[in-house]
C-alpha positions as CSV (number, residue, x, y, z in Angstrom):
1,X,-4.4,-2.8,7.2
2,X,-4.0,-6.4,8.6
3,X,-2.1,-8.8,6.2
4,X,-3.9,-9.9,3.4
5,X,-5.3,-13.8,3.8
6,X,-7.1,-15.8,1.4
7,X,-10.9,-16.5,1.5
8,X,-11.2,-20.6,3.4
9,X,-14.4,-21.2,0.8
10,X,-12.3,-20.7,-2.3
11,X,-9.2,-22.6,-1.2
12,X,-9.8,-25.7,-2.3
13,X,-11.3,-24.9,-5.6
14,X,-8.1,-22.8,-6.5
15,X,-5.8,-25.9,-5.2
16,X,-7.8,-27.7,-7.9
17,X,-7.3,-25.3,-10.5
18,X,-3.3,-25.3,-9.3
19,X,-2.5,-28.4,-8.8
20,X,-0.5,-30.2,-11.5
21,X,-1.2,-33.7,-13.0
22,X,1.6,-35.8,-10.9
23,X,3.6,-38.6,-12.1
24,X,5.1,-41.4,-10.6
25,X,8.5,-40.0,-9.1
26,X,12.1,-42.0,-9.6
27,X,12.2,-45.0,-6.6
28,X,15.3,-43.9,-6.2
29,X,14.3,-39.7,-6.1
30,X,17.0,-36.8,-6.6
31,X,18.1,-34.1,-4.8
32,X,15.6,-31.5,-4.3
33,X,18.2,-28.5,-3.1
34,X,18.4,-25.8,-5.1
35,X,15.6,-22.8,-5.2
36,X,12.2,-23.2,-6.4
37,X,9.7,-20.7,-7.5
38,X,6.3,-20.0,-8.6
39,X,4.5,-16.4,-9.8
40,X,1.4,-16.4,-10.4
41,X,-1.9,-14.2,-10.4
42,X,-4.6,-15.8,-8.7
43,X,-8.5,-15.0,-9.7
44,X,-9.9,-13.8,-12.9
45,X,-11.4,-10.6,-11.9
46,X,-13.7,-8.8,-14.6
47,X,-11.8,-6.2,-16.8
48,X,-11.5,-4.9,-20.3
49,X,-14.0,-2.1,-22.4
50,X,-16.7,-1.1,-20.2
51,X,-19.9,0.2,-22.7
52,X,-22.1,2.8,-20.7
53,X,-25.5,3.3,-23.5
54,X,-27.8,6.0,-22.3
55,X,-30.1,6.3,-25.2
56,X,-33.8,5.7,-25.3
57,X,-34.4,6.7,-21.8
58,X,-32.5,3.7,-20.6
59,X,-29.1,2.8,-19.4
60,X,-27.0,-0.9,-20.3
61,X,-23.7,-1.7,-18.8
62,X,-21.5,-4.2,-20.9
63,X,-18.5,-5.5,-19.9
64,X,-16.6,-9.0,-20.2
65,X,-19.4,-11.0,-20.9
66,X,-22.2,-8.9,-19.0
67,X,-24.9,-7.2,-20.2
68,X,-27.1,-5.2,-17.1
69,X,-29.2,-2.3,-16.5
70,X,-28.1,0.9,-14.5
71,X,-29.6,3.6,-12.9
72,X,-29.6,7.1,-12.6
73,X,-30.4,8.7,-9.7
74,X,-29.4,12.4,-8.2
75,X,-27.0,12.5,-10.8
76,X,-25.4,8.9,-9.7
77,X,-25.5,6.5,-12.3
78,X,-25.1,2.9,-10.7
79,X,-24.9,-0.5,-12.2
80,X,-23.7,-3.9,-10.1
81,X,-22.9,-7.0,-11.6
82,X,-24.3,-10.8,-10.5
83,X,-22.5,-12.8,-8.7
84,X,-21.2,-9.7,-6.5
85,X,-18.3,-9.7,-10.2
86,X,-18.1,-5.9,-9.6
87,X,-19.9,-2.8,-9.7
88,X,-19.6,1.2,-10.9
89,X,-20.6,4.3,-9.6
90,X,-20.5,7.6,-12.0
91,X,-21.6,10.6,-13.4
92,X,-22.8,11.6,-16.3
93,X,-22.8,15.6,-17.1
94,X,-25.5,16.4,-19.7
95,X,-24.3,19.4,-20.2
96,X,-20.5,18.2,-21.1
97,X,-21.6,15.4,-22.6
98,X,-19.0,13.5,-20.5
99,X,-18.6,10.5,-18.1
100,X,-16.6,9.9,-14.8
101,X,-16.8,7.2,-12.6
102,X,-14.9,4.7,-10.5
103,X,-15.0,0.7,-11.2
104,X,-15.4,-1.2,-8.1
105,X,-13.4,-4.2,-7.5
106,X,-14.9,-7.2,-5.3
107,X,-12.5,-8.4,-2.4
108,X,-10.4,-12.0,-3.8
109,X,-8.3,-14.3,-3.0
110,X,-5.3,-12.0,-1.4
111,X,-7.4,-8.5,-1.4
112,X,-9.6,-8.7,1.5
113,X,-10.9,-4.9,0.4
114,X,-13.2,-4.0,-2.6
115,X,-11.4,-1.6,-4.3
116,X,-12.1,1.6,-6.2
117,X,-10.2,2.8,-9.3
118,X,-10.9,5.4,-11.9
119,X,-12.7,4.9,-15.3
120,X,-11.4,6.7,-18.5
121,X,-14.1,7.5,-20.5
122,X,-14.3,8.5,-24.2
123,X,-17.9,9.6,-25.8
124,X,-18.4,7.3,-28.9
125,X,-22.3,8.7,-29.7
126,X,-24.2,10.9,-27.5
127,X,-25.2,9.1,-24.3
128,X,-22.6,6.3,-25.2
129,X,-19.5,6.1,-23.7
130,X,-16.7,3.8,-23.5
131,X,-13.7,2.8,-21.1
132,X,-11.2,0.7,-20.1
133,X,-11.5,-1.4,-16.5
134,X,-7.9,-2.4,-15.2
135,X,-8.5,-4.2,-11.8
136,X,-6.1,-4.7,-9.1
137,X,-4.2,-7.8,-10.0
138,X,-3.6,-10.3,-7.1
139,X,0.0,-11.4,-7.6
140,X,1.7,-14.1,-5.4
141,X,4.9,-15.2,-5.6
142,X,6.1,-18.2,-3.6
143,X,10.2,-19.6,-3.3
144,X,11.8,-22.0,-1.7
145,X,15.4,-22.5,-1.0
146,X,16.3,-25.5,0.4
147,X,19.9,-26.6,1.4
148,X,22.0,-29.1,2.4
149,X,24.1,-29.0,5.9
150,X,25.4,-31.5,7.6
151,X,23.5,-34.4,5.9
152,X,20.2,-32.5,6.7
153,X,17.7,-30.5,4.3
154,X,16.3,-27.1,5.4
155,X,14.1,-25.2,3.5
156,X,13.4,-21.2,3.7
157,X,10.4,-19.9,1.9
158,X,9.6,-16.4,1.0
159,X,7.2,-14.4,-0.6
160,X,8.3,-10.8,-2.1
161,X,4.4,-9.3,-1.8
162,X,3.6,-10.0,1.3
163,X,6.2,-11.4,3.4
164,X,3.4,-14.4,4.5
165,X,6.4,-16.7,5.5
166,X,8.7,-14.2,7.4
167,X,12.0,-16.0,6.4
168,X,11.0,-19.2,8.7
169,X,12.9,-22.3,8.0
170,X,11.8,-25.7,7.6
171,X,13.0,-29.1,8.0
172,X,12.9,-30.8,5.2
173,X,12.7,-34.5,4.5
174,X,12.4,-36.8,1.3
175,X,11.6,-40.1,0.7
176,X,11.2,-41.1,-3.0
177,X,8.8,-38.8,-4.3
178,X,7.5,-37.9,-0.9
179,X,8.5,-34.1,0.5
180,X,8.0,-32.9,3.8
181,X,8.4,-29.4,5.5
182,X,8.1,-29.1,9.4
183,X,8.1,-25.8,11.5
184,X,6.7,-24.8,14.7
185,X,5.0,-28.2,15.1
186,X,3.2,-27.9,11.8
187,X,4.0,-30.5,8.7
188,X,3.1,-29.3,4.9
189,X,3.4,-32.6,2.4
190,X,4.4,-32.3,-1.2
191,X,4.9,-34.3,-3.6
192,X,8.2,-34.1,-6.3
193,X,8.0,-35.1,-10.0
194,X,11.5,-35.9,-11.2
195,X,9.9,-36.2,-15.0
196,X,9.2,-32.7,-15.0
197,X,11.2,-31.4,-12.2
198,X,8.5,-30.1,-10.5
199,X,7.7,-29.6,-6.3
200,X,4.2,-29.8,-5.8
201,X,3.6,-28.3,-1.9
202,X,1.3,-26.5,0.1
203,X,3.2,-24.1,2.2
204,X,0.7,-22.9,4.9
205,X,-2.9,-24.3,5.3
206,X,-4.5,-21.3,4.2
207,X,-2.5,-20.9,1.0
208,X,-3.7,-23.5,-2.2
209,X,-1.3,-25.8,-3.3
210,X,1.2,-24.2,-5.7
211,X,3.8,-25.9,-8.3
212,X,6.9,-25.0,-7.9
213,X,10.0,-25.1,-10.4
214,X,13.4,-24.9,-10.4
215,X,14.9,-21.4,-10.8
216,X,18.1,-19.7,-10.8
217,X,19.4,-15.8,-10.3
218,X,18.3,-15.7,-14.5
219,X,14.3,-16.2,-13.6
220,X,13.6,-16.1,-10.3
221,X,12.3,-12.4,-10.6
222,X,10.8,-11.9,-7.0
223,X,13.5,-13.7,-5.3
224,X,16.6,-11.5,-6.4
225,X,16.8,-7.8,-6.6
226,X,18.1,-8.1,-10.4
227,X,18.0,-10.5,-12.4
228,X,21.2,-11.8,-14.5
229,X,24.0,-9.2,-15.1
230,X,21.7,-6.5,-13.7
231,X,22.6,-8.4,-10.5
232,X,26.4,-7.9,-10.6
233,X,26.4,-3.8,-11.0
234,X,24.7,-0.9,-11.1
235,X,25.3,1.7,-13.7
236,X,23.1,4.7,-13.1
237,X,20.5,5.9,-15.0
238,X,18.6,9.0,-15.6
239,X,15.1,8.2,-14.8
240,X,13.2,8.3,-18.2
241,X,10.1,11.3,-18.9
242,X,6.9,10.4,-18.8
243,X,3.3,12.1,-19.0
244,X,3.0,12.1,-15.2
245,X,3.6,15.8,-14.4
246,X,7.4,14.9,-13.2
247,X,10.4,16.9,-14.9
248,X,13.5,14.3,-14.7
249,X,17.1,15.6,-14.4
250,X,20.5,13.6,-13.2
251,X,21.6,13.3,-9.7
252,X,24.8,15.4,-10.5
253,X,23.1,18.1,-12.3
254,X,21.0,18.4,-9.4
255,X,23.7,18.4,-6.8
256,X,24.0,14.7,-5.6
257,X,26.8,12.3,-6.2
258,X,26.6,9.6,-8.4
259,X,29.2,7.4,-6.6
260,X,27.5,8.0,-3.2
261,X,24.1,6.8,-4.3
262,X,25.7,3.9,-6.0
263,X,27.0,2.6,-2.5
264,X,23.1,2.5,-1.3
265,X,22.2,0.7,-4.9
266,X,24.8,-2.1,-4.5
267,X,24.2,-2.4,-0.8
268,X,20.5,-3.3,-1.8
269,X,21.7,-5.5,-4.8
270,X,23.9,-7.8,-2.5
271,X,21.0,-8.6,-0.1
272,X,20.6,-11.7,0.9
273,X,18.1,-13.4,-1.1
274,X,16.7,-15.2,2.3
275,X,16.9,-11.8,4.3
276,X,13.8,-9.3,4.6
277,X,15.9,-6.7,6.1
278,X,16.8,-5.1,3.4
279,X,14.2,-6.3,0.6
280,X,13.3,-2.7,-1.0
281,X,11.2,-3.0,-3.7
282,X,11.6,0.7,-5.3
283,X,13.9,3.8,-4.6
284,X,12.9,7.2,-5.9
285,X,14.7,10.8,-5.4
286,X,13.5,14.0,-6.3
287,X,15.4,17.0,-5.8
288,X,14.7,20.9,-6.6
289,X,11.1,19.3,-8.2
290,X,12.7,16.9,-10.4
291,X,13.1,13.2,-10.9
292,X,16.8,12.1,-10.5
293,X,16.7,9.0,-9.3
294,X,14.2,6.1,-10.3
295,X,15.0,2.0,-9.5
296,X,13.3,-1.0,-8.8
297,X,13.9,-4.6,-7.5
298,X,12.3,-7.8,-6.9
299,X,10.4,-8.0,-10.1
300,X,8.7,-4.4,-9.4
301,X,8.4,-1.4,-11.9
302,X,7.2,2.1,-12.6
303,X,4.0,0.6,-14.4
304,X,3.0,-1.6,-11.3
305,X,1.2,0.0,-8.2
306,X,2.2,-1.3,-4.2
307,X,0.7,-1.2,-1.1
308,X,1.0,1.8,0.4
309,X,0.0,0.2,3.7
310,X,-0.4,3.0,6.3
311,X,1.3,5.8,4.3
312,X,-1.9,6.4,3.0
313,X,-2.7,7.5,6.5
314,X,-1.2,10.8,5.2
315,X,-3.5,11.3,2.7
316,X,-6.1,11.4,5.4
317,X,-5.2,15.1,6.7
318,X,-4.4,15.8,3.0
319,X,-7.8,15.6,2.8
320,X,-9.2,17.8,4.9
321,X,-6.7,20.6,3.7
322,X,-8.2,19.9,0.4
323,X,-12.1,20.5,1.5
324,X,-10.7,23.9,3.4
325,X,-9.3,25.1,0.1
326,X,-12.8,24.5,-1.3
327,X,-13.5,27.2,1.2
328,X,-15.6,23.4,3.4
329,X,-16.0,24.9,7.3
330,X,-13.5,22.2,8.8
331,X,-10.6,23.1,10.8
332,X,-8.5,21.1,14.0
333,X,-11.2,22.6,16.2
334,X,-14.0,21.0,14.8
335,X,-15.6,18.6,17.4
336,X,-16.0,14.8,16.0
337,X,-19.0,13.6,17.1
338,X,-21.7,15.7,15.9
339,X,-20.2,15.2,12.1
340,X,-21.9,11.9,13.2
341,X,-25.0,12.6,14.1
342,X,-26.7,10.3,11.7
343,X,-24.8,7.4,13.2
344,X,-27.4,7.7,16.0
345,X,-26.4,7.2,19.5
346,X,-22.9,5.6,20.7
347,X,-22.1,3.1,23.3
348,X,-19.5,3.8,26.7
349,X,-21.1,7.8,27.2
350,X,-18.6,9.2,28.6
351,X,-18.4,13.2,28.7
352,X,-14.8,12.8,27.5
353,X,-16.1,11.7,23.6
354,X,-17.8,15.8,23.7
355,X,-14.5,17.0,23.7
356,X,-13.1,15.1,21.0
357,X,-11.7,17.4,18.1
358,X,-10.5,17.2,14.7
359,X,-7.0,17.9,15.8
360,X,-7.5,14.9,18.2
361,X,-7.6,12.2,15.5
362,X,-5.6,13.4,12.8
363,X,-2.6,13.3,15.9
364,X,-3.7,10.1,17.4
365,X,-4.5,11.3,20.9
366,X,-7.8,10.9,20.6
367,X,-7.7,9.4,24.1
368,X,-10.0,6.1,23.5
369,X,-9.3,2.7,23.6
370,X,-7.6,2.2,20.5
371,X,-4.2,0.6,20.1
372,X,-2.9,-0.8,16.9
373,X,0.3,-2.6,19.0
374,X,-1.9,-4.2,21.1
375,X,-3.6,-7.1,19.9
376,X,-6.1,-6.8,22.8
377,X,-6.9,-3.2,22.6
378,X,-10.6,-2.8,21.6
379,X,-10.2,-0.5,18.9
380,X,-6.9,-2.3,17.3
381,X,-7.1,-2.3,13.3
382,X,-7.4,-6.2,13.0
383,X,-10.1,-6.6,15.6
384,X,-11.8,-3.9,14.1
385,X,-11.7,-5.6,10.3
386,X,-12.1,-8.7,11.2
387,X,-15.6,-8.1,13.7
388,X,-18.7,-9.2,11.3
389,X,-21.5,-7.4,14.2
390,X,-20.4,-3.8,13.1
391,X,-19.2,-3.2,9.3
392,X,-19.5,0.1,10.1
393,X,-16.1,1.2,10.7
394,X,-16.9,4.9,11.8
395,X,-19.3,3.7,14.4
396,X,-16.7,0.9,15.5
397,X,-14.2,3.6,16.6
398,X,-17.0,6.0,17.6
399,X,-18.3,3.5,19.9
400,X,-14.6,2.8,21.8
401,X,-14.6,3.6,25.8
402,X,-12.6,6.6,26.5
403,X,-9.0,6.0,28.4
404,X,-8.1,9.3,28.8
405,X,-8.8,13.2,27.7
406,X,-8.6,13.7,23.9
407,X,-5.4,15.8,22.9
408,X,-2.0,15.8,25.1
409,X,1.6,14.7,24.4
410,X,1.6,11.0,23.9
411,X,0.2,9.4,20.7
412,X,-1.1,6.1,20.2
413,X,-0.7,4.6,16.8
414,X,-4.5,4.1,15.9
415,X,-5.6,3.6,12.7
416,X,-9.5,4.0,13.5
417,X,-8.8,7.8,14.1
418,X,-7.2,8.7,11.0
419,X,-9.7,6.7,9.2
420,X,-12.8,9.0,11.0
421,X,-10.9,11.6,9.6
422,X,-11.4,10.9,6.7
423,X,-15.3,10.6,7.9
424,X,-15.0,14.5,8.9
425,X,-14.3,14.9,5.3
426,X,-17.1,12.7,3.7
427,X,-19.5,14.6,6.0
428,X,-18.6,17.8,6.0
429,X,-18.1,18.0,1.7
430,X,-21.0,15.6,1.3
431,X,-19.1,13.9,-1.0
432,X,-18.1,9.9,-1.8
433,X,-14.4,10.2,-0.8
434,X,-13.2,8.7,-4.0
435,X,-14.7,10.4,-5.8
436,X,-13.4,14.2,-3.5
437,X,-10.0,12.3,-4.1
438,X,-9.9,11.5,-7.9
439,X,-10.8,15.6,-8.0
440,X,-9.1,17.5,-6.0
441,X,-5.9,15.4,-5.3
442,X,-5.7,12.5,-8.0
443,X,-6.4,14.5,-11.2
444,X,-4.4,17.4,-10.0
445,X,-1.3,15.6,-9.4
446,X,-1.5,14.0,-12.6
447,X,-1.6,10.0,-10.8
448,X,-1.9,7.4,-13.1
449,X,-3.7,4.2,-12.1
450,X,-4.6,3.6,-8.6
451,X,-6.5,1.6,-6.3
452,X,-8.4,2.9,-2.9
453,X,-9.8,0.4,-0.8
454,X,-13.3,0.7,0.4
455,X,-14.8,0.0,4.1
456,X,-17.6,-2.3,4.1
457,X,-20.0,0.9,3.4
458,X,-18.6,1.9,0.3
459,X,-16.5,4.9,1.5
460,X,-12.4,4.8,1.2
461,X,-11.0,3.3,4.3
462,X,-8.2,6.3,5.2
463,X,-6.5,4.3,7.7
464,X,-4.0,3.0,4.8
465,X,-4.2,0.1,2.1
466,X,-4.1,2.2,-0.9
467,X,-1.8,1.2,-3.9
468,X,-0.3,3.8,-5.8
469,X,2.3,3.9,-8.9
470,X,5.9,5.3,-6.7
471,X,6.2,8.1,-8.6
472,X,2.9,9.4,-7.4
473,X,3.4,8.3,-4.1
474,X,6.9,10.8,-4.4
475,X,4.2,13.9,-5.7
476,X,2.9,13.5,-1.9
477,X,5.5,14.4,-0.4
478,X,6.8,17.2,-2.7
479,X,3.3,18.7,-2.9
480,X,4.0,19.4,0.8
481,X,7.9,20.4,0.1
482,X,6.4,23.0,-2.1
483,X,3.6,24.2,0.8
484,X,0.9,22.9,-1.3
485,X,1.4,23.7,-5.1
486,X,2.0,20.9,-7.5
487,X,3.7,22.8,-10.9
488,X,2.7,25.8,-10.5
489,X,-1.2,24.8,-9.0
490,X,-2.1,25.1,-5.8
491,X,-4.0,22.4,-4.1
492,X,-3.3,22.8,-0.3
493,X,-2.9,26.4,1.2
494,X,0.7,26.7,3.0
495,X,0.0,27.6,6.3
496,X,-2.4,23.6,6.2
497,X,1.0,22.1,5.0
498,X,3.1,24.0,8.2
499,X,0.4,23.6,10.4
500,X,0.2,19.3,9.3
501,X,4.1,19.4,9.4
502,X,4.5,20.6,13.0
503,X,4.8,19.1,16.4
504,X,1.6,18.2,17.6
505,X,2.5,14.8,19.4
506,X,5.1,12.4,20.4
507,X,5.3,8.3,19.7
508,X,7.0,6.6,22.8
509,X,10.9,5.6,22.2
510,X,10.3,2.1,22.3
511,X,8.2,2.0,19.0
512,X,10.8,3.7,17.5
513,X,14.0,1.9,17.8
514,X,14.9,4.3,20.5
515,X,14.4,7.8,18.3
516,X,12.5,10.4,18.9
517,X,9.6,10.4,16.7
518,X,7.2,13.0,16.5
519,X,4.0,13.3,14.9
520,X,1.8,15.8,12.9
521,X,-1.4,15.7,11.4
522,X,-1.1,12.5,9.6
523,X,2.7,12.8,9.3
524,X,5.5,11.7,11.2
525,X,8.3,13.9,12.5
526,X,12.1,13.0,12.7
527,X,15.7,14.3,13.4
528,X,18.2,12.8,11.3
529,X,21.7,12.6,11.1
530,X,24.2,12.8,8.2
531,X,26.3,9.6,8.6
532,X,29.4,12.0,6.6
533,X,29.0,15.4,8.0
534,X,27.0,14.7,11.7
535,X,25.0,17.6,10.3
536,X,21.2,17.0,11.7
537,X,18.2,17.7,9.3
538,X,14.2,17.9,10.2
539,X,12.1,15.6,8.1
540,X,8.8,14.8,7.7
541,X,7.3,11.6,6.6
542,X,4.5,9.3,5.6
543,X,5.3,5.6,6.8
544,X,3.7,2.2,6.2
545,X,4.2,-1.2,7.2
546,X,7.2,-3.3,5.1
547,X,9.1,0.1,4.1
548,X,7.0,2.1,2.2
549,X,8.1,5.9,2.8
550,X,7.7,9.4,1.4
551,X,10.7,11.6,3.6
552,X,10.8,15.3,2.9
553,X,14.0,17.0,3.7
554,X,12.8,20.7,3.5
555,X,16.4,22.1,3.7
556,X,17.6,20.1,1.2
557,X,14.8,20.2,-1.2
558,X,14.6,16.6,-1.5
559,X,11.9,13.4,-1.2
560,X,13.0,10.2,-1.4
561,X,10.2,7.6,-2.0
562,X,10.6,4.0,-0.3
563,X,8.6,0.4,-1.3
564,X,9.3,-2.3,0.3
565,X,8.3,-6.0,1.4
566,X,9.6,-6.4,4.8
567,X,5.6,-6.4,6.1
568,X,5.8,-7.4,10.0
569,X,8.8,-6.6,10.3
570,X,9.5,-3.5,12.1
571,X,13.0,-3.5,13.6
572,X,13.9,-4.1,9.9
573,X,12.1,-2.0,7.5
574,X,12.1,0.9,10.1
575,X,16.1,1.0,9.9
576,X,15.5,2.0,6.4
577,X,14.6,5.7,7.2
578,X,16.4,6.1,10.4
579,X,20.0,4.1,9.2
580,X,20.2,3.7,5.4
581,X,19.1,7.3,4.3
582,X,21.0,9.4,6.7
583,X,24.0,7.1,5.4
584,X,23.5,6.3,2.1
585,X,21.6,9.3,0.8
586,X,22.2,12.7,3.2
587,X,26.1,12.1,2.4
588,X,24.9,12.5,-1.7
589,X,24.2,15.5,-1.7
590,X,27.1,17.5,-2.3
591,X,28.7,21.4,-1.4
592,X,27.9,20.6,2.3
593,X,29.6,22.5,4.9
């Protein structure tokens, strides 16, 4: 997914609503070193007890304020609200007297997606049900640490969800009340109120104008790993039970050292609060099936969902294993483009596109024109996005010239292919992907909340995006540890789970820091090598931008799950899987030879 930007028409309405009552400043001014912060969430996106009322042959949606009508048709009952606020698609089974259905969030200020998230419904009177809507919040988070060298100010801004400013620095100035930032040729005025010790600033031109305060290592919760004396050490703790279908256990009952893991935990807790290279916002470890190890930093937590960014690529292939358990006719043979039929015909014929296979696109050698790392590459993610003439996404890739033959060695990252698979799946099971998803993968692995992001057409974009609690992001990765069976059910059959875990394709060294880097359906395939023992372990893994992982080590019956903020980033947050767990976490687990 590209980063996140906010909506130009709304800008300056939210700098309003932002923008503090200023004072006159001291003539003389003070200082302005020192770290500011701000956290805030921007919008006010609809939420709270959804009323769904089916009696007297008619159907009312309430919810925050809103009163509409809904309608039922082929078993679909659909409601929108004005204003574009929001809308719900579910279904309600006479027979079971029951409701399911998925809110669906409008794009905001950060989330340039609508967003689809399950409903909870209880039955109050027949035909009357009610639930709770929990949108996606849109945090943002904004710092600023400005210093003094040398009789000269500098300024380094960062933002823990998104990374927007990349560690830049600024030159700073300040005259009276007057504050100015420069970088790059570009000049951001503020304005600072001694009285209340405030920095009033706009720190890009498409951000609003935010006000800042002072903060320290006690409250500045995105800035620092820990906060306070959380900050200082690490004392390890076994991860707490919840009703999420994980069994917890402690890192030494479960074979791993306590003192070895805590070498990893400090290492993260003395980052540098100005760095992104090592700005990881959850670590998780499961091993034999159970939860051992559980922590999070920069103001994240078990209750909040992250970005999975293109981790959720994964889920893509997931899919489709999913459908052939449900006995759907889908396999890597399965040509592509007459799943699309309806689509109609596509542009640059080329006899090449007849070829095209399932295996093709869930292993990125689809042969078109598509090229995430190349910002001119026709089918690249952001140009795709961002093109208002097609907001059909499956037709946008469908429609790419042809480079080469589909299938072969070399893979080029594409998220436009995973996503049609994910198409293959809609059209082959008939089905609204989140809905297939909250069935057959969601309610099975017991998530919690979570968050799919839709394509302009309604359907789940599967070329990543989707945010996820960690500890159901971890259930990914040992669903496939166990070859498809999630305590004691079985969701995916094994031979789906080797077959997506194989070699299929290769990523060229130079995206890779110089590894070899293999590539499945959907998953990526690595060698690496305990920093103790020099023994060398196959893993598999789903990866998304900024650090967020899922790594299976088969032989060692272990996932570790990986958040981070490093977004753009890639010769940092990549180091994460290929340095820091080969010697931080291989060496833990103990009775090696």
């Amino acid at each position: 997914m590209p980063k996140p930007a906010f909506h130009p028409s709304i800008v300056f309405v939210i700098s309003l609503l932002l923008m503090p009552s200023l004072r006159s400043a001291n003539a003389q001014g003070t200082s302005i070193e020192g770290l500011w912060g701000t956290e805030i969430v921007l919008g006010a996106p609809v939420a709270g007890q959804l009323t769904i009322d089916g009696r007297r042959g008619k159907w009312l949606a309430s919810i925050d304020g809103y009163t509409v009508s809904a309608s039922l048709s082929d078993g679909i009952l659909t409601f929108s609200l004005p204003g574009d606020k929001g809308a719900f698609r579910g279904h309600p089974e006479s027979t079971k007297q029951e409701l399911e259905g998925k809110w669906i969030q409008p794009s905001g200020l950060i989330l340039d997606s609508k967003y689809a998230s399950p409903v909870s419904f209880r039955r109050v009177l027949p035909k009357v049900w009610r639930g709770n809507v929990v949108p996606l919040q849109e945090r943002f988070s904004a710092y600023l640490l400005i210093s003094l060298k040398d009789g000269k100010l500098s300024a380094v801004a960062s933002n823990p969800e998104g990374n927007f400013f990349r560690r830049r620095v600024y030159q700073a100035t300040q005259q009276g009340n007057s504050v100015l930032l420069e970088a790059n040729g570009k000049k951001f005025a503020g304005t600072y109120d001694d009285e209340s010790k405030t920095l009033t600033i706009q720190l890009a031109d498409w951000l609003p104008v935010f006000r800042l305060t002072r903060r320290t290592n006690k409250d500045a919760v995105g800035y620092y790993p820990r906060l306070g004396e959380e900050l200082a050490s690490w004392k390890y703790r076994k991860p707490l039970p919840r009703d999420d279908g994980w069994a917890v256990s402690e890192l030494q009952r479960e074979g791993m050292s306590e003192p070895q893991v805590a070498k990893l935990i400090e290492h993260l807790l003395q980052a540098d609060p100005a760095d992104t290279s090592l700005r990881t916002q959850s670590l998780l470890i499961a091993r034999h099936g159970k939860l051992v190890l559980e922590e999070y930093f920069y103001g994240f937590s078990q209750d909040r969902v992250h970005d999975m960014r293109s981790a959720g690529k994964t889920f893509a292939p997931v899919l489709v294993g999913l459908a052939r358990k449900q006995g759907v006719d889908i396999r890597p043979a399965t040509l592509v483009y007459p799943l699309f039929a309806q689509e109609g015909s596509f542009a640059n014929l080329d006899d090449r596109k007849s070829e095209m296979k399932l295996r093709d696109i869930m292993t990125m050698t689809a042969g078109n024109a598509c090229d995430d790392e190349d910002d001119a590459s026709p089918g690249n993610e952001d140009r795709m996005q961002s093109d208002p003439r097609q907001p059909d996404w499956y037709k946008y890739t469908l429609d790419l010239p042809m480079k080469t033959r589909p299938g072969g060695a070399q893979a080029v990252y594409c998220s436009g292919d995973l996503n049609l698979v994910g198409g293959a799946v809609a059209a082959t099971t008939h089905a609204w992907l989140p809905d297939f998803f909250e069935e057959h993968l969601a309610r099975p692995l017991q998530f919690g909340k979570y968050y799919l992001n839709l394509m302009p057409n309604g359907q789940a974009y599967m070329g990543g995006g989707a945010y996820l609690l960690p500890r159901d992001q971890l259930k990914l990765g040992q669903l496939y540890l166990d070859r498809g069976v999630w305590n004691g059910r079985r969701l995916v059959d094994s031979d789906w789970v080797k077959e997506s875990t194989s070699l299929h394709a290769e990523f060229a060294r130079d995206r890779s820091l110089s590894h070899e880097h293999g590539y499945g359906f959907g998953w990526h395939l690595h060698h690496l090598q305990d920093g103790n023992h020099g023994k060398v372990y196959e893993v598999f893994a789903a990866e998304g931008n900024g650090g967020q992982f899922v790594i299976v080590v088969p032989v060692l019956d272990m996932v570790i799950g990986i958040t981070g903020g490093a977004y753009g980033e890639f010769d940092q947050w990549y180091r994460w899987e290929l340095e820091l767990v080969p010697h931080f976490i291989l060496p833990a687990v103990e009775g090696l030879p």
